[in-house]
N, C-alpha and C positions, 0 to 999 in steps of 0.2 A: 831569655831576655829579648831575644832579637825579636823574636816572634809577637812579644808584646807588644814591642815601639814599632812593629808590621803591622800588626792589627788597629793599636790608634792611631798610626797614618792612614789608614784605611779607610776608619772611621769618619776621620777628619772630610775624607771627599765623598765618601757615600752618604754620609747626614749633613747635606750643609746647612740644614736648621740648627745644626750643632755651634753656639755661641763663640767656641774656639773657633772654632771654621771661617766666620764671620770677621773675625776679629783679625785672622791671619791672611785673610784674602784682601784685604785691603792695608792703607796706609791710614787712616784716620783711626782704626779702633773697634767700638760698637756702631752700628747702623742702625741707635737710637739716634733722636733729633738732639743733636750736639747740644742747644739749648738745657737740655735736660739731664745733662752731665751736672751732678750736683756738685762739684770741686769745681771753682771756678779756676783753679791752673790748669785742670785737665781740659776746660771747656777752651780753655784759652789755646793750649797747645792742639787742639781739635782742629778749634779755625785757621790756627797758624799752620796745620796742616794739607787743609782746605787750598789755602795761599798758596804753597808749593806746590802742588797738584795742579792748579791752574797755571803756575808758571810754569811749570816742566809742559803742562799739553800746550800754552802761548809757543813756547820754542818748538817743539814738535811740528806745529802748523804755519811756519813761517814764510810758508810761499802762496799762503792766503792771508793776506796781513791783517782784514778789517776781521777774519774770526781770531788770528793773534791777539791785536790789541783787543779783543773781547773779553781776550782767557786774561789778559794782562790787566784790564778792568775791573772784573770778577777778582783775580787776584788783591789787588787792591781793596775791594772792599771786603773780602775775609781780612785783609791785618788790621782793616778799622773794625771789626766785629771783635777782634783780640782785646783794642782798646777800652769797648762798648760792653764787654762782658766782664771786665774788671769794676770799669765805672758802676756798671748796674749792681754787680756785685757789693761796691763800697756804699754803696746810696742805701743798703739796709738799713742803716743808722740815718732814720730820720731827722737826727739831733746833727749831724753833721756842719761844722762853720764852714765859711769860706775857703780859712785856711786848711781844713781839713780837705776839703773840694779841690783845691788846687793843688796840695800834695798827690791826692787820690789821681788829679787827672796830668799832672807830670809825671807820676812812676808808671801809670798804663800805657803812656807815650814811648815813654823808654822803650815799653813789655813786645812795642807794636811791631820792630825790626829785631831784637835779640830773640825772642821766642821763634820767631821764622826762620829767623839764620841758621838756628839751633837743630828746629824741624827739619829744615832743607839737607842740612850736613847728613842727618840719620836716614835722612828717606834713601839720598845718593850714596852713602855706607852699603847700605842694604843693598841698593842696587847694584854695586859693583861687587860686593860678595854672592849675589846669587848667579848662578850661570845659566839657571833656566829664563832666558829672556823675556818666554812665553809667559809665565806665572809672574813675571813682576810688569809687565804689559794688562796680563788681566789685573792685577790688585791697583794699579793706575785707573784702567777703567771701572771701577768698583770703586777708589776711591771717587773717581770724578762723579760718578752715579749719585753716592752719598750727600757729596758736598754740593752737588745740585740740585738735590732733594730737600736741601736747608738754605735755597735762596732767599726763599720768603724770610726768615728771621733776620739774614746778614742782612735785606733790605730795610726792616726793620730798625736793626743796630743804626746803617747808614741814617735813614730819617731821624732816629734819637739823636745822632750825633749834628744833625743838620737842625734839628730845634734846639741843643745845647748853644749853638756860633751863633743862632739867630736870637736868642735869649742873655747874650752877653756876660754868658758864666765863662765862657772859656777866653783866654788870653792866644789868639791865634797869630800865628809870627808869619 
């Protein structure tokens, strides 16, 4: 038996085209374009993963503050991509009323800090259960790769959400 779970650990770093591999070297999941996560909870906890990864490397680099606040910004606009992707998600229904729209865009609101907080708990679990510091440094920079590989879309999101406030569908506080 031992020799089995030797062999697929084996596996795992000698094929890293190997999808487990992939999957376990980072913190977001698949290193498809998050976008394309067809469950939008999972798309959701993707970006909201995206989010944490930027704040953990914001804190990291705290003695250059203007690429801080970058990762802090970048963070930011992954938890409005969490929003963005429920919304886009609920808007399949053409037929949708107002009031159907204002629920949709009050429960994503919600989704925007409880799915991060949620994310953030599990990434800092992991990390403090693994002792190899090295391998969760790499799957940090892997995820960061990922999640900065999918700016173009959270920009995206961002603009959708910036022609929503300027189209007067959203009630912003």
């Amino acid at each position: 038996m031992k020799k089995i779970i030797l062999a697929f650990v084996c596996s795992i770093f000698l094929y890293p085209n190997n999808s487990f591999a992939e999957q376990v070297a980072n913190f977001i999941g698949k290193t498809i374009s998050i976008v394309d996560i067809e469950n939008v909870d999972r798309e959701a906890e993707a970006w909201a993963r995206c989010s944490c990864v930027y704040s953990l490397v914001s804190n990291l680099v705290t003695s250059k503050s203007a690429i801080s606040k970058q990762y802090k910004n970048l963070s930011n606009g992954a938890k409005l991509a969490i929003v963005m992707a429920h919304v886009t998600g609920g808007l399949q229904n053409e037929d949708i009323t107002p009031e159907e729209f204002e629920a949709l865009w009050n429960y994503s609101i919600t989704l925007m800090d409880s799915i991060s907080e949620a994310q953030m708990t599990q990434i800092l679990a992991e990390t403090e259960a693994t002792e190899d510091k090295t391998f969760i440094q790499k799957k940090l920079l892997n995820s960061l790769k990922i999640c900065q590989d999918n700016l173009s879309t959270q920009q995206e999101y961002i603009d959708l959400y910036r022609s929503l406030a300027k189209s007067g569908l959203l009630k912003l506080k």
